[in-house]
C-alpha positions in Angstrom: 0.0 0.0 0.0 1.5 3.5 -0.9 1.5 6.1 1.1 1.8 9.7 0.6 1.8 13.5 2.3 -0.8 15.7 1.7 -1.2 19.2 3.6 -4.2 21.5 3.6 -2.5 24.5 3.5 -3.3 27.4 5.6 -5.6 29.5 2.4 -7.4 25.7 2.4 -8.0 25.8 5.7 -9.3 29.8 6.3 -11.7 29.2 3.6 -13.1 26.1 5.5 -12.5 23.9 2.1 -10.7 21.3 3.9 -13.9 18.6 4.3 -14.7 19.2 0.5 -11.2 18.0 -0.2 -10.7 15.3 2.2 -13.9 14.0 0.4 -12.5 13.7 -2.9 -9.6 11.3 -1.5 -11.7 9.5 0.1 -14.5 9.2 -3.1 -11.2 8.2 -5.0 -10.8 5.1 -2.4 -7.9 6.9 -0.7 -7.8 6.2 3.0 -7.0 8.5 5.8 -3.7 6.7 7.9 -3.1 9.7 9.7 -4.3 13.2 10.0 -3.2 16.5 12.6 -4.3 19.9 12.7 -1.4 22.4 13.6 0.1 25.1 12.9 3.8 24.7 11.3 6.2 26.0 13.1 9.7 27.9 11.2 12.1 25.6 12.2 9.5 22.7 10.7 9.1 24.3 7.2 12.7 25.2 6.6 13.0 21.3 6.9 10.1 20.6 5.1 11.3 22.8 2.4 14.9 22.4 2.6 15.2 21.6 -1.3 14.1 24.9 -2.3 16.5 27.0 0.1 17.9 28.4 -2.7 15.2 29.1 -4.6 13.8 32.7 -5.1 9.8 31.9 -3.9 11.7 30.4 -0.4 11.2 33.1 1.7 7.9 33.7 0.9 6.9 29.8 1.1 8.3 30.0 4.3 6.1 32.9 5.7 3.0 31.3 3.7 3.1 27.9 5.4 3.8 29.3 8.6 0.8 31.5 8.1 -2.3 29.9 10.0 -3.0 26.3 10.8 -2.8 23.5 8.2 -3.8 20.2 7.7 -1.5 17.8 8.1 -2.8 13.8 6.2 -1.3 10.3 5.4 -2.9 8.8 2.9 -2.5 5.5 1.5 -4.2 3.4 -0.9 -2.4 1.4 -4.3 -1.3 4.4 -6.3 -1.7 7.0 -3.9 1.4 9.9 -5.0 -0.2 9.5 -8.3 -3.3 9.9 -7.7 -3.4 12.5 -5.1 -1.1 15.0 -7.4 -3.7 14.1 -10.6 -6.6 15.0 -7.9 -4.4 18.4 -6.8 -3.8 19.8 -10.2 -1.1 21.7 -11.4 1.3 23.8 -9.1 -1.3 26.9 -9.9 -5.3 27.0 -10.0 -5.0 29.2 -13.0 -3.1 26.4 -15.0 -4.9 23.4 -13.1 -8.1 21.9 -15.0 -11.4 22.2 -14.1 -12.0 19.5 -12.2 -9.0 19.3 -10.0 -8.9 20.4 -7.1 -6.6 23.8 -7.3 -8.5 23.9 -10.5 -11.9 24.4 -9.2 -10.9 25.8 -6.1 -7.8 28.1 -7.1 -6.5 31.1 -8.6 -3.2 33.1 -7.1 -0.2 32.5 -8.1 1.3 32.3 -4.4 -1.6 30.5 -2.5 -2.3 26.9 -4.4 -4.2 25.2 -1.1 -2.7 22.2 -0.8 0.9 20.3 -1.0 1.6 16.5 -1.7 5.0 14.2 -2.3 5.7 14.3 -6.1 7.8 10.6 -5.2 7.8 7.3 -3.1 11.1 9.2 -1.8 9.8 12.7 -0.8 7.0 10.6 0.5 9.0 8.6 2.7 10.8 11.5 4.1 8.2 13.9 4.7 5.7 11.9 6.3 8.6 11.2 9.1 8.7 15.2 9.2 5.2 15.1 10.5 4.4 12.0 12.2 5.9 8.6 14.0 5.7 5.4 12.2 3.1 4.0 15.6 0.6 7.5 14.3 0.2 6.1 11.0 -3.4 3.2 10.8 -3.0 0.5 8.6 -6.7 -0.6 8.0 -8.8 -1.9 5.5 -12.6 0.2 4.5 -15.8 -2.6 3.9 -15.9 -1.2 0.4 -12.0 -1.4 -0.2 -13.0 -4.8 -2.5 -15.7 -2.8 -4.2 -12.9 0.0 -5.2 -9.9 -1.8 -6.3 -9.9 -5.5 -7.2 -9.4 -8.0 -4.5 -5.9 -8.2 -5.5 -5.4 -4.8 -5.2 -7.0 -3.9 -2.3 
């Protein structure tokens, strides 16, 4: 079962979208391993975004993550990196289809809602950013067979 990060970020969460998105996982068959609400601290986001240090958007990723609370998910399921970024959209909602979520939900070019690992690698390392291997469920839904096929599931 794959696993992967998604955050809510803190423009997801002011506008109080974060049930309408958690829904779309979930309608998708993505399960929920882990979830916390909290606000990311400084020190947090300069590791979570240590790969764009030198980057010239850093600074202001920096103060825009730290910004309010977020969302903080596991979610796993057989495909889940792949899915979850086809669900997100491109980086911005004015590039991202209709349909997506930063397409039907976004439009600036510095606040796109929501982040999720782009690899099984970033996926790996960021989920142990945000949570201990004992905070993550491994569980099976009643509908799991209904979803993927039993060989799947």
């Amino acid at each position: 079962m794959e696993r992967t990060l998604i955050i809510l970020k803190p423009d997801c969460v002011q506008r109080r979208l974060m049930g309408r998105i958690i829904q779309r996982f979930e309608d998708k068959g993505l399960t929920v391993a882990a979830a916390r609400l909290m606000q990311i601290s400084r020190e947090l986001a300069e590791r979570h975004y240590a790969v764009h240090v030198d980057k010239p958007f850093y600074p202001g990723l920096l103060d825009y993550i730290t910004s309010g609370p977020v969302l903080v998910m596991v979610l796993a399921g057989p495909g889940a990196i792949a899915i979850s970024r086809k669900l997100m959209g491109k980086t911005f909602g004015f590039d991202a289809e209709p349909g997506t979520i930063r397409g039907d939900f976004g439009l600036s070019k510095t606040y796109n809602l929501i982040h999720g690992s782009d690899s099984p690698e970033s996926a790996a390392t960021e989920i142990a950013i945000y949570f201990q291997p004992e905070e993550i469920l491994d569980y099976s839904t009643a509908d799991a067979t209904w979803i993927n096929k039993p060989s799947e599931a």
